[in-house]
MARRO-869382 format. One line per field, with one value per residue (C-alpha): chain; x, y, z. Coordinates in nm, 4 decimals, m for minus. Example, Ala and Ser with C-alpha at 12.3 -4.5 7.8 and 13.67 -1.06 7.14 Angstrom:
chaine <- [A; A]
px <- [1.2300; 1.3670]
py <- [m0.4500; m0.1060]
pz <- [0.7800; 0.7140]
END
This chain:
chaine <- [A; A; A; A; A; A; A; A; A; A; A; A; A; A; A; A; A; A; A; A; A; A; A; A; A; A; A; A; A; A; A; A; A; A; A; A; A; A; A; A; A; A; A; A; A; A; A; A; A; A; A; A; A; A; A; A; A; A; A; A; A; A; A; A; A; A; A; A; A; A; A; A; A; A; A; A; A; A; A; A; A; A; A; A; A; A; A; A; A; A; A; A; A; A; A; A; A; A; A; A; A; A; A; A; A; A; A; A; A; A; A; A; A; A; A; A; A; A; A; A; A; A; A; A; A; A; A; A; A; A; A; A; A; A; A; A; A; A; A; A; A; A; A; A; A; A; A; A; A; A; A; A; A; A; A; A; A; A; A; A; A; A; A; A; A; A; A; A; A; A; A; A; A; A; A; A; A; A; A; A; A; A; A; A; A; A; A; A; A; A; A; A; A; A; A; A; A; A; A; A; A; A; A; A; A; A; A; A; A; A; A; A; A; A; A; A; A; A; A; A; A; A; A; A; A; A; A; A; A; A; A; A; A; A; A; A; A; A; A; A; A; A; A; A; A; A; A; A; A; A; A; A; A; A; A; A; A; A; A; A; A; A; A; A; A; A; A; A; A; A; A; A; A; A; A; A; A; A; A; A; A; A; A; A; A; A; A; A; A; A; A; A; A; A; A; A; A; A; A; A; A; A; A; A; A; A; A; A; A; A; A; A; A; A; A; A; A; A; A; A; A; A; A; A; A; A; A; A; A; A; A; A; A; A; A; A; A; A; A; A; A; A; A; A; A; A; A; A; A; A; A; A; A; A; A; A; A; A; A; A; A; A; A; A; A; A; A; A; A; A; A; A; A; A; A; A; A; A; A; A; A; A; A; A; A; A; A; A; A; A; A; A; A; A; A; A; A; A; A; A; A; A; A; A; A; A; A; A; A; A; A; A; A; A; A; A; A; A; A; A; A; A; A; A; A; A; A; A; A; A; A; A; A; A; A; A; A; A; A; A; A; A; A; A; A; A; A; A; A; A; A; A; A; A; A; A; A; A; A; A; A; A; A; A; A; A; A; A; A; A; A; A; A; A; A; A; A; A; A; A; A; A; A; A; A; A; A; A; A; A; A]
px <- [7.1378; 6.9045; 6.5877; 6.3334; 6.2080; 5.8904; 5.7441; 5.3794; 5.2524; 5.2052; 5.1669; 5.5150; 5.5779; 5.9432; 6.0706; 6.4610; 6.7314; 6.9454; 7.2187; 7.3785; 7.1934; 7.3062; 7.1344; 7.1758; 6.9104; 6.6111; 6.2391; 6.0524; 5.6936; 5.5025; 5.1094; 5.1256; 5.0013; 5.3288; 5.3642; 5.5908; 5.7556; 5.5770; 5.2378; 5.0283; 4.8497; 4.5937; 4.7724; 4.6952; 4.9734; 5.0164; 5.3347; 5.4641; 5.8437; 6.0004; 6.3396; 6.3945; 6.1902; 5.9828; 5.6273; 5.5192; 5.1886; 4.9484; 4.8777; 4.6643; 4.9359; 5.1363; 5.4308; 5.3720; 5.5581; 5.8015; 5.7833; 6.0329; 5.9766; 6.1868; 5.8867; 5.6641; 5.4846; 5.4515; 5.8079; 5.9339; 5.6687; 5.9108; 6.1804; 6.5221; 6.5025; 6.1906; 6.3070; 6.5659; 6.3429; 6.0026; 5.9305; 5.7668; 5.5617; 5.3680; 5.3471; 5.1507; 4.9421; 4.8655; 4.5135; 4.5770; 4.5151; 4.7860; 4.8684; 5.1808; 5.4066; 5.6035; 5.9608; 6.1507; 6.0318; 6.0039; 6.3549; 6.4300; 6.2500; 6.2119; 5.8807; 5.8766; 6.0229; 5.7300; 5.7338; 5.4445; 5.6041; 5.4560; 5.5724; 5.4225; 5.6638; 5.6485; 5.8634; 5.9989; 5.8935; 5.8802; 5.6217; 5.6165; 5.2698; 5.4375; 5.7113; 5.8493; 6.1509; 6.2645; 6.5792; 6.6308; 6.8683; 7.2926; 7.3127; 7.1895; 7.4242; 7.5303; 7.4237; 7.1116; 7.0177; 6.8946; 6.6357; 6.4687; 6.4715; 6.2954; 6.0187; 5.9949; 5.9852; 5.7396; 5.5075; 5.5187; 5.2270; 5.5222; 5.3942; 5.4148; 5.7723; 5.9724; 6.2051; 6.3087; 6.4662; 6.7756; 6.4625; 6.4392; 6.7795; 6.6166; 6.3532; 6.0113; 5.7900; 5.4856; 5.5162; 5.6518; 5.3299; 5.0995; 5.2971; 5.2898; 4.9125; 4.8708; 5.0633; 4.8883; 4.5331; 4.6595; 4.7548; 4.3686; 4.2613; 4.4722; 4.3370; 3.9303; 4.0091; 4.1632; 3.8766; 3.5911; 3.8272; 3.8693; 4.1531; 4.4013; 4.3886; 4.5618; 4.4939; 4.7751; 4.9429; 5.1179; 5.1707; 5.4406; 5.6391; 5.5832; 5.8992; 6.1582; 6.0100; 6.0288; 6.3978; 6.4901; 6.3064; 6.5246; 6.6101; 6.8766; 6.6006; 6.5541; 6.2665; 6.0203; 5.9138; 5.6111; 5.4372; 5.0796; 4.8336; 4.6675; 4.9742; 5.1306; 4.7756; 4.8633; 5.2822; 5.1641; 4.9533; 5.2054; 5.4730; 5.3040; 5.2692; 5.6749; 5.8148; 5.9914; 5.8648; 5.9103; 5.9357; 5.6815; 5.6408; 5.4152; 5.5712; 5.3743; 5.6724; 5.5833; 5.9552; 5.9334; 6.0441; 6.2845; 6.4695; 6.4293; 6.6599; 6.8791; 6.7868; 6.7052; 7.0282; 7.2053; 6.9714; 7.0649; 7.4838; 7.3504; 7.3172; 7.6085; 7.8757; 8.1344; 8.2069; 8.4982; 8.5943; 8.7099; 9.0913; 9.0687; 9.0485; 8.7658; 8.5483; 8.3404; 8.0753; 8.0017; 7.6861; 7.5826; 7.3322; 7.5535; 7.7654; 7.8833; 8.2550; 8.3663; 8.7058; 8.9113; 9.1830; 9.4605; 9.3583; 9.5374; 9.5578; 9.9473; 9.9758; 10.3071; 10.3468; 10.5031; 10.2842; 10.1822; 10.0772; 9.8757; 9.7187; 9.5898; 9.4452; 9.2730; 9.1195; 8.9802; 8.8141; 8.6627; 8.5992; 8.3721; 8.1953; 8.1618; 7.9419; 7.7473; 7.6999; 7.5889; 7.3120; 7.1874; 7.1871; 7.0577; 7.2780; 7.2667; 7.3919; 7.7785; 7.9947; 8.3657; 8.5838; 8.8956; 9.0547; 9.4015; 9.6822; 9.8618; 10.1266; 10.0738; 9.8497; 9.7878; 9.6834; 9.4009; 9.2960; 9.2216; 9.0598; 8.8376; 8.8150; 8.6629; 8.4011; 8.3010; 8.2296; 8.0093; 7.8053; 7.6398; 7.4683; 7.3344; 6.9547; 7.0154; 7.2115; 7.5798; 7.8551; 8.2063; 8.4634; 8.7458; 9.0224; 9.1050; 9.3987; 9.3985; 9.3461; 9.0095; 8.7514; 8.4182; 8.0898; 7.7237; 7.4009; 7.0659; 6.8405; 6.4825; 6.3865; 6.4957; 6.7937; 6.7832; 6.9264; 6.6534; 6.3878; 6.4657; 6.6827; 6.6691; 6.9501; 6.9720; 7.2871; 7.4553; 7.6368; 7.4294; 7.4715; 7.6453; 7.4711; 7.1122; 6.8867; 6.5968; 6.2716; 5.9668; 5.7653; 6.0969; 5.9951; 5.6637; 5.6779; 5.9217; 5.6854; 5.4300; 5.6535; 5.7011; 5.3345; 5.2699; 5.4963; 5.3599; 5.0447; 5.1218; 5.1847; 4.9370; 5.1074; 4.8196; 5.0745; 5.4090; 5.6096; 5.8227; 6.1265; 6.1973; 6.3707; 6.2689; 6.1723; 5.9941; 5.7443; 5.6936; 5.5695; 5.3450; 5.2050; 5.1455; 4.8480; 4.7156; 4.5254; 4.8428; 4.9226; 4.5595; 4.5845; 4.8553; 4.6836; 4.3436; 4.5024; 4.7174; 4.4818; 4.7724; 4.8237; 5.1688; 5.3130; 5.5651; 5.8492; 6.1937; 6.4572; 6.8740; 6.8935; 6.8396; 6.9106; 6.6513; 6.2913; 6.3322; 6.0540; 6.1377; 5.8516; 5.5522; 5.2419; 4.9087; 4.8113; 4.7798; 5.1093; 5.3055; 5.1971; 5.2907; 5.6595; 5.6760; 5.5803; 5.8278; 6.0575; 5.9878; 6.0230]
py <- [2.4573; 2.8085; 2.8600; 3.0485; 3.1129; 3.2725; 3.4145; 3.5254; 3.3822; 3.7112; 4.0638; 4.1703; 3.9551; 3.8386; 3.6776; 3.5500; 3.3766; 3.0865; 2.9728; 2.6699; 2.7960; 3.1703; 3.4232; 3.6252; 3.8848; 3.9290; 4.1532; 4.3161; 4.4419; 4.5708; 4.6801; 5.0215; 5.2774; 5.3493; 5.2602; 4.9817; 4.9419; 4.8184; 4.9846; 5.1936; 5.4809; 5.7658; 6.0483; 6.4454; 6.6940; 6.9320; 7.1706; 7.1846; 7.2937; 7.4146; 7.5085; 7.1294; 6.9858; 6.7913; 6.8027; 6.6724; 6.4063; 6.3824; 5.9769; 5.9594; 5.8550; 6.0816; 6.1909; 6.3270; 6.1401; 6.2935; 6.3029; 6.4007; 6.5308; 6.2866; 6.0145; 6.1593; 6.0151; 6.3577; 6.4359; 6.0857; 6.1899; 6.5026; 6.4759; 6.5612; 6.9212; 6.9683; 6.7712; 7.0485; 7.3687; 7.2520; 7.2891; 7.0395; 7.3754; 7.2885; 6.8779; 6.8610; 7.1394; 7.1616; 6.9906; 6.7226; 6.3498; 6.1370; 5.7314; 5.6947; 5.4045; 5.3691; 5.3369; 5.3821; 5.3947; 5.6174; 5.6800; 5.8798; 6.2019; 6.1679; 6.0666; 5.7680; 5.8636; 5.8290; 5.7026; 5.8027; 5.5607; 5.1933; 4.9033; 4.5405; 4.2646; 3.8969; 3.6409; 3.6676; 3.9911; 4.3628; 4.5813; 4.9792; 5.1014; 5.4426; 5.4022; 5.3154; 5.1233; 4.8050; 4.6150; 4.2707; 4.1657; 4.2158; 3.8537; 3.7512; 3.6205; 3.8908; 3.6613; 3.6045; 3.9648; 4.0762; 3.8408; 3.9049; 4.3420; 4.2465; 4.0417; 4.3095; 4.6024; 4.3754; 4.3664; 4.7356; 5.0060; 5.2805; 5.4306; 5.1368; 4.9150; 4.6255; 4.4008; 4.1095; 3.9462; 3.6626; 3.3272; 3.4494; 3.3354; 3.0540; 3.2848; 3.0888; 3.3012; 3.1443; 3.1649; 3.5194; 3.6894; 3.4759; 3.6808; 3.9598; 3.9732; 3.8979; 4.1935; 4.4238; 4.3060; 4.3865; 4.7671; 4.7966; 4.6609; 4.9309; 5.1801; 5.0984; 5.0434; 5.3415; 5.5737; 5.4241; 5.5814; 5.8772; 6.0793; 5.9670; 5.6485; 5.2829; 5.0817; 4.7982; 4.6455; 4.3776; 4.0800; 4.1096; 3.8094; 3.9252; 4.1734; 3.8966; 3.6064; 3.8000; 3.8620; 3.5307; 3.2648; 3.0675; 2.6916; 2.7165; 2.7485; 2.4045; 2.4568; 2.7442; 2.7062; 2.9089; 2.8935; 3.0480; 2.8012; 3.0900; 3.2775; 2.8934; 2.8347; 3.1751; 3.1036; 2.7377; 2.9167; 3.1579; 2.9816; 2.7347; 3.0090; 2.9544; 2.6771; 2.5572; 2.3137; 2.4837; 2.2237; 2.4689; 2.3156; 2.4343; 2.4869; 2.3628; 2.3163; 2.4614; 2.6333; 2.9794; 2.9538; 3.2045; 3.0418; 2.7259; 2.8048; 3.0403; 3.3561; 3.5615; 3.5116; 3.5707; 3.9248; 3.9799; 3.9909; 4.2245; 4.5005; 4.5175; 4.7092; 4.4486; 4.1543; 3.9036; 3.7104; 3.3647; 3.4095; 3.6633; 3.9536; 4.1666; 4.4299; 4.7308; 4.8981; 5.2317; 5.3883; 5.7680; 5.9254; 6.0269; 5.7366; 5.3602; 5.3254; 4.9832; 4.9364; 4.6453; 4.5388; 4.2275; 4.1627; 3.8671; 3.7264; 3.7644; 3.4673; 3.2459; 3.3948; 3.7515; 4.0743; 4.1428; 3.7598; 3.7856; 4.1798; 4.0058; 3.6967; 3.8794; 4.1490; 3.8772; 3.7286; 4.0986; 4.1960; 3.8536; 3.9121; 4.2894; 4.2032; 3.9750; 4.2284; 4.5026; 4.2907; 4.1593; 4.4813; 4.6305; 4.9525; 5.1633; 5.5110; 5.5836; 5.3264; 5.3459; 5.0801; 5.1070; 4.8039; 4.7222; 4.8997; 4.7399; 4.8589; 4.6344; 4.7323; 4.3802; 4.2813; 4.5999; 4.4490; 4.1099; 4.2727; 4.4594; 4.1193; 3.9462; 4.2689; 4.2378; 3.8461; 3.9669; 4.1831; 3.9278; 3.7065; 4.0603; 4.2255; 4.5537; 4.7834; 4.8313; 5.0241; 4.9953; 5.2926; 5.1214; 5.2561; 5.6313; 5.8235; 5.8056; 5.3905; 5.4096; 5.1722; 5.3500; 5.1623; 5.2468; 5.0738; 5.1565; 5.2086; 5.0617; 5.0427; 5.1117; 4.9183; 4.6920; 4.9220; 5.1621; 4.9324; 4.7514; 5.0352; 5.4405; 5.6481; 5.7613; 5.9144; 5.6279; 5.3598; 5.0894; 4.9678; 5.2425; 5.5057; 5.3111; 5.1905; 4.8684; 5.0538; 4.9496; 4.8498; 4.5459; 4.4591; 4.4533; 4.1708; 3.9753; 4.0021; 3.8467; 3.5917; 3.4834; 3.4884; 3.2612; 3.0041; 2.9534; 2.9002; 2.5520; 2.5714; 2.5370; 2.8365; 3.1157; 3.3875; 3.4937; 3.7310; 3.8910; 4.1570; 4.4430; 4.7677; 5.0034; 5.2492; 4.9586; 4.8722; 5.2695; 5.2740; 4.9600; 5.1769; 5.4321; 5.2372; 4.9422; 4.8657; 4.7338; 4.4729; 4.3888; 4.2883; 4.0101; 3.8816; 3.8494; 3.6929; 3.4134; 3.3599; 3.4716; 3.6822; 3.9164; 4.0816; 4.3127; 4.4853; 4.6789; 4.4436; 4.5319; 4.4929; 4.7865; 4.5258; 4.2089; 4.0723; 3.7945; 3.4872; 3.5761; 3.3041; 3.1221; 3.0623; 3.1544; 3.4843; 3.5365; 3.3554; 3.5383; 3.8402; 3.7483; 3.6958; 4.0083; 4.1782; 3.9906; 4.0902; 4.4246; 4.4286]
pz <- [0.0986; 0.0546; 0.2292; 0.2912; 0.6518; 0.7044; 1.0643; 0.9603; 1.3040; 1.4611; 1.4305; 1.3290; 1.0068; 0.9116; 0.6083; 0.6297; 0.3709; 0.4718; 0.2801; 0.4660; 0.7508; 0.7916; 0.7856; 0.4468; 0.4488; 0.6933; 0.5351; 0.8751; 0.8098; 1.1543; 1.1600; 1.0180; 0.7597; 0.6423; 0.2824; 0.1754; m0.1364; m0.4371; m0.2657; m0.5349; m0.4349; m0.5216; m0.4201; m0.4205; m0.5597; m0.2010; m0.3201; m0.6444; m0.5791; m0.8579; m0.7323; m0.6983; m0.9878; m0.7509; m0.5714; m0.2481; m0.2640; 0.0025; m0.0215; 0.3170; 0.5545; 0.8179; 0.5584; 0.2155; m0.0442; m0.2566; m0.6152; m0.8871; m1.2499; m1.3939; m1.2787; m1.4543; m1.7519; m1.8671; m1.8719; m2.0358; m2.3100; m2.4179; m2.6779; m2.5215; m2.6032; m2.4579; m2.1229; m2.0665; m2.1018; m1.9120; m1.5542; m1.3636; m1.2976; m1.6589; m1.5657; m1.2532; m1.0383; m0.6874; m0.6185; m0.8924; m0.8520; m0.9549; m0.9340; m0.7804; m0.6334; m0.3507; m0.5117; m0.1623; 0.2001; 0.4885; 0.6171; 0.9119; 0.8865; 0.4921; 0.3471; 0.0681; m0.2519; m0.5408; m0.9121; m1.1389; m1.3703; m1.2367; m1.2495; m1.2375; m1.1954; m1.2715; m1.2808; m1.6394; m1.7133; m1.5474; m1.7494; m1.7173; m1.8857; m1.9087; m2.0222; m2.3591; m2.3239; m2.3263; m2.1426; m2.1409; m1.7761; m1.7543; m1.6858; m2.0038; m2.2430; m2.5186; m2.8048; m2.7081; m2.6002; m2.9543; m2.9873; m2.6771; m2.7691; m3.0458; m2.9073; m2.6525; m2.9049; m3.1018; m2.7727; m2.6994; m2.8303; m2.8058; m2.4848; m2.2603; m2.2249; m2.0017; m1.8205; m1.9790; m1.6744; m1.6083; m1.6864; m2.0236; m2.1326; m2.3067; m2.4452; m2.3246; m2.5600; m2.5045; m2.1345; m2.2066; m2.3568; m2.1202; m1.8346; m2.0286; m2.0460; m1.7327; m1.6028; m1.8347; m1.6809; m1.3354; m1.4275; m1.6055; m1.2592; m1.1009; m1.2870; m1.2365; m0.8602; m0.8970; m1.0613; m0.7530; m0.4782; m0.3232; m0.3099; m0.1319; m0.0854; m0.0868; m0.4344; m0.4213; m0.1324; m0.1901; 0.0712; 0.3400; 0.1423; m0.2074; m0.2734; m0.0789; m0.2993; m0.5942; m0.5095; m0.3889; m0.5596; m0.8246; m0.8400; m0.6114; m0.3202; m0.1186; 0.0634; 0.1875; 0.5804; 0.6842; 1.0516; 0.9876; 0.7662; 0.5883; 0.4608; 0.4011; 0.1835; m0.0069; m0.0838; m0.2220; m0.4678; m0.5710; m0.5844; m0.8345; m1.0971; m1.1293; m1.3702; m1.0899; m0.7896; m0.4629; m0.1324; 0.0808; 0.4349; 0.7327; 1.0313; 1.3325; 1.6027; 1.9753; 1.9313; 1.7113; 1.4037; 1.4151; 1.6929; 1.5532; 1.2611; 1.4596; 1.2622; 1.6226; 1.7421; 1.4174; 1.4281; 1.7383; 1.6263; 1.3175; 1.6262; 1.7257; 1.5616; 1.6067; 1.3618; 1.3936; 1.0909; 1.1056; 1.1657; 1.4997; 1.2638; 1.3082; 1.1487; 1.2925; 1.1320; 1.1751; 1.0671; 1.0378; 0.8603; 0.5816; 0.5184; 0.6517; 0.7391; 0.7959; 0.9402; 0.8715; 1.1869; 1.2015; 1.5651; 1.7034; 1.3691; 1.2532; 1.0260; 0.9804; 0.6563; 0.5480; 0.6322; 0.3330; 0.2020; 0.5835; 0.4899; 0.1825; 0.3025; 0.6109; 0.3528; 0.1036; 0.4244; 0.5507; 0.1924; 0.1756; 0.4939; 0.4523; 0.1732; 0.3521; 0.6418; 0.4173; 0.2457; 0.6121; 0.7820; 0.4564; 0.4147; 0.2169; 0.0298; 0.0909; 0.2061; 0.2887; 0.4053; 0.5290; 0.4578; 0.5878; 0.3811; 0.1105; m0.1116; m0.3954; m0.6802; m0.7756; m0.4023; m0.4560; m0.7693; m0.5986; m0.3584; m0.5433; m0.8206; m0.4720; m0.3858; m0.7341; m0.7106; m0.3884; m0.5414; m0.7492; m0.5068; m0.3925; m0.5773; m0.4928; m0.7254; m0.6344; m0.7298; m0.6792; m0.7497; m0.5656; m0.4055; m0.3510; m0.3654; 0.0418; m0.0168; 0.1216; m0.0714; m0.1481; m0.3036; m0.3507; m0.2475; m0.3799; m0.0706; m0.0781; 0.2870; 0.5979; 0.7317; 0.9923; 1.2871; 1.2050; 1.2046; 1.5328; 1.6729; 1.7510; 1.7775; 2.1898; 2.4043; 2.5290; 2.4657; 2.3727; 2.0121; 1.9258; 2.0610; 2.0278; 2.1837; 2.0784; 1.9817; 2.2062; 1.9422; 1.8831; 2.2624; 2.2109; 1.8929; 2.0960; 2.4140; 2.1512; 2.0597; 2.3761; 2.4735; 2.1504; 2.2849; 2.5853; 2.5208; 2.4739; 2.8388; 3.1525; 3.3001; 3.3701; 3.4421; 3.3245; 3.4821; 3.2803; 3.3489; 3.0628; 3.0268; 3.1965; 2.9120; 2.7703; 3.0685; 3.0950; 2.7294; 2.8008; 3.1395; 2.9000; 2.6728; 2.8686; 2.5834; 2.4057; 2.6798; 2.6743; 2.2820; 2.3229; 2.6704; 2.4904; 2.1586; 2.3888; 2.6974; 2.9238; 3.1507; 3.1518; 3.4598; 3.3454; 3.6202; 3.4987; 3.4480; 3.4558; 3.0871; 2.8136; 2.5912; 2.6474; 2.8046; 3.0232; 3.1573; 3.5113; 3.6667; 3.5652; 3.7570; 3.8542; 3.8637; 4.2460; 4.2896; 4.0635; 4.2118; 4.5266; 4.4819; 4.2840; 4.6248; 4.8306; 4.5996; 4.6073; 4.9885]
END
């Protein structure tokens, strides 16, 4: 059974996939100005930099964006000769206004990567208006491949191109070019919105759910749960421009959703850098700036049969779950496992036979180059957005998480969560206990406090707690009470 789990009752908004109720991948977007992927902007060229073919683009938020020649239109315009010998020096000036899209987020101390080349995806179709090529999806059947280039070739004006994605197997053409129009109206919207704006500024941004349901909607998908009317109101209407019937249900429970379906305590596991697999062998995941490594060990688990029958079986069951954990925690760039050693070439192929059967329940561009000389495993995953440790996490001394510590602004969602489910309560007071770094980041902007107490009708009495790790309901009350046993327990 898949679903779809959606927390849009709140500030912080969180979209999860279940399959058989675990937690396969989990989408966070917070209040911010950062740009998200998919976002289209009207950006200004700030520094053309022709020692790395690239210019940075002012787009109106705290980073400039960073945008390479080879996502240009101008550039995919050249023949191949002509590619080679021009600078992105004659493509694009400083000063310029250009259209750009957000092709990868803000990572770290990088700004988002940009395309000039957009893109505007549907469900059958993904059409580039600047760029003329057409590809029709891997997971298409060979024989039916050719038919679908040459509707798509048939479609194209020779400057614009597309996706043919995996629904066209049975090549709906009708349905095809009604999408197809459709997309092309949106990028004439774009580009009127576009001309009545200053520069920079936002055009597009799409809906917190929009990139997950474009990922993860097919007919395998049960049902879709949402817990905010409006944004419930909004998926019914998308979801009904699919072929498909989606079961989309409002959640109206006084327990959060989240909790509900046990997706905050399977995010909670995703922290830590631990992972035990189901026969006492374990995995743990370290990750650096660079690169992953993921390190495969026996444990307790010894098996009744021979060593190498029990090596195998224990690093089909890691390479399964190692999968799973990379698509969850959403890793990316250079990944190397170091799986348990085994002598046998064929027991390396089956291994790397069962990574391969992984990769395909996964949307984000992988690739595997196996097993090096040294008998380390190495793979590839195209990064889109910032991984779950660096969204809820930031790197400290210590040893928390592996060297980590929860980011306030992960407190200070939660402490909204919390304050949204009591509200069904007659409580007038909670007293809560936090970290310590947390409640003197909350001291440091009253005003912050004051948004959840005003939004919930609740007051929140917040004193340092023991744990770096979690907020805690301490009491509940009235005001004066509450306040009261927080001074005897001060004495």
């Amino acid at each position: 059974m898949q679903q779809i789990v959606i927390n849009a009752a709140g500030m912080e908004k969180r979209t999860a996939l279940l399959n058989n109720g675990k937690l396969v991948e989990c989408v966070y977007q917070r209040p911010s100005d950062k740009p998200s992927a998919g976002s289209i902007y009207k950006g200004r060229v700030q520094k053309v930099l022709p020692g790395m073919q690239a210019v940075f683009v002012d787009i109106g938020t705290n980073k400039n964006g960073f945008l390479h020649k080879d996502d240009l239109p101008a550039f995919q315009r050249l023949s191949n000769e002509n590619k080679r010998q021009t600078s992105i020096s004659n493509l694009i000036k400083e000063g310029e206004s250009v259209l750009v899209q957000v092709a990868k987020e803000e990572s770290g101390d990088k700004g988002a990567k940009l395309t000039a080349l957009l893109s505007f995806t549907g469900h059958l179709l993904v059409y580039f208006p600047y760029t003329p090529h057409v590809g029709v999806s891997k997971k298409i059947k060979e024989s039916e491949r050719d038919v679908l280039l040459k509707w798509g070739y048939e479609q194209s004006d020779g400057q614009d191109g597309m996706i043919i994605r995996t629904g066209c197997e049975t090549f709906p053409e009708n349905e095809m070019a009604l999408e197809l129009n459709g997309l092309k109206k949106q990028f004439i919207n774009v580009e009127k919105m576009a001309a009545g704006k200053k520069t920079p500024s936002l055009i597009i941004r799409p809906p917190f759910y929009y990139t997950s349901l474009e990922r993860w909607l097919n007919p395998a998908i049960d049902e879709i749960i949402v817990d905010d009317p409006d944004v419930y109101s909004q998926i019914k209407e998308y979801a009904s421009t699919y072929p498909v019937t989606y079961n989309i249900r409002l959640y109206n429970e006084k327990e959060p959703i989240f909790k509900k379906y046990g997706v905050d305590i399977e995010i909670q596991k995703s922290l830590s850098p631990h992972v035990w697999l189901k026969n006492s062998a374990s995995l743990f995941i370290n990750a650096t700036e660079a690169l992953t490594v993921i390190d495969v060990n026996t444990g307790k688990f010894t098996g009744k049969k021979d060593r190498s029958k029990t090596v195998l079986e224990t690093n089909l069951l890691a390479a399964k779950e190692i999968m799973r954990q990379l698509r969850l925690r959403n890793f990316a760039g250079m990944i190397v496992i170091d799986f348990i050693t085994m002598q046998s070439n064929a027991d390396k192929e089956k291994v790397l036979e069962a990574m391969k059967e992984e990769t395909k329940k996964d949307s984000s561009t992988i690739i595997l180059y196996g097993f090096t000389k040294m008998g380390l495993f190495e793979l590839t995953r195209k990064k889109e957005r910032p991984s779950l440790l660096e969204t809820l996490a930031v790197k400290q001394q210590g040893d928390i998480m592996d060297g980590r510590l929860l980011r306030p602004e992960t407190f200070y969602y939660e402490l909204e969560r919390i304050a949204m489910e009591y509200k069904y309560h007659v409580d007038e007071a909670l007293w809560i206990e936090a970290p310590s770094y947390f409640a003197d980041w909350l001291n440091k902007d009253s005003e912050k406090l004051s948004v959840i107490e005003k939004r919930y009708d609740i007051t929140l009495l917040i004193t340092p707690g023991p744990s770096n790790r979690e907020i805690t309901v301490r009491q509940t009350g009235t005001n004066t009470d509450l306040k009261k046993r927080m001074l005897k327990d001060s004495d």
